[in-house]
N, C-alpha and C positions, 0 to 999 in steps of 0.2 A: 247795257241791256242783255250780255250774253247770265247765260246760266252756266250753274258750275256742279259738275258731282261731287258730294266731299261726304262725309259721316254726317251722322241727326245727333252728335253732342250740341247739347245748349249754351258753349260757348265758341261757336261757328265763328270766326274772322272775316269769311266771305258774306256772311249775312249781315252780324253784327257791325262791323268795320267799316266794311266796303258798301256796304247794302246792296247785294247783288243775291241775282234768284238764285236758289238753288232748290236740286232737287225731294227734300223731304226737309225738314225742322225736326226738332225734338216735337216730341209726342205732351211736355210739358200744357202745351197751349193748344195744340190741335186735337187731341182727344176730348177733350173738355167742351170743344166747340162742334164736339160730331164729327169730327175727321179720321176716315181710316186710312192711317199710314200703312198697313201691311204690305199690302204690292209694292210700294214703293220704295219698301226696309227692304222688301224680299229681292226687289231689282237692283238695288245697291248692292248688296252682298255679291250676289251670283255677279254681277261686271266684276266688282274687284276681284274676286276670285278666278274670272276668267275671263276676260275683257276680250278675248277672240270670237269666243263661241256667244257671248253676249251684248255684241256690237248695235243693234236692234233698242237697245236701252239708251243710247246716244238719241237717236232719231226720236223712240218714243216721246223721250221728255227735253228736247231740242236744246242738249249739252251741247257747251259748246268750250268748257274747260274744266277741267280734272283735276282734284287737290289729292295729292296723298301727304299728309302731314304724321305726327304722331298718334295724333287723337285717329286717323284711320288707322294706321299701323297697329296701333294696339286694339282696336275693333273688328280689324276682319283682315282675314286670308289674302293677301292682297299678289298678283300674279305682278310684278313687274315688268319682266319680260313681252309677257301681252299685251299688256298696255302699252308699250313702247312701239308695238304695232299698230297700234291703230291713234296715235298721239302724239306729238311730239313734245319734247321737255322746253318750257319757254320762260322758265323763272326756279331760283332754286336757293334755299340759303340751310341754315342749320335744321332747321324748325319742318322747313315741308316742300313738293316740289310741285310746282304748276304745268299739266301739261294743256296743250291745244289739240282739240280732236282735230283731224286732217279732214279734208273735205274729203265727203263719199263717202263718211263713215256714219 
């Protein structure tokens, strides 16, 4: 049941794969059906980019683990450092790395 942060590419692994929430989809299917992803793009970005000063987006959308794979790598600014604050690393292979938000965050 947990959710997970990770990029709105259309071939998500946490969605597709695992069938697990996550925070935004590809715009593919939720545009069409009326849905405004913007906040949701705009709140992905800015945690990756600064995962200290935008810990509030945990709580907002009741994360409760964190992918940075390639497909994030190559999509955004991604602070790792930060993240490592407020996350812990709990899975890891070539491809991408799983963290667990720490409680309280």
């Amino acid at each position: 049941d947990a959710t997970f942060l990770t990029g709105v590419h259309h071939l998500n692994p946490v969605a597709s794969i695992a069938g697990r929430d996550i925070v935004c989809g590809p715009d593919l299917w939720l545009y069409y059906h009326g849905l405004d992803t913007l906040e949701r793009k705009v709140d992905i970005a800015n945690f990756y980019a600064n995962p200290v000063d935008n810990r509030d987006v945990l709580a907002k959308y009741g994360v409760e683990y964190i992918l940075v794979s390639s497909y994030e790598r190559y999509d955004y600014e991604i602070d790792l450092e930060g993240l490592r604050t407020v996350a812990d690393e709990v899975f890891s292979n070539r491809e991408g790395t799983v963290y667990r938000v720490r409680e309280g965050e």
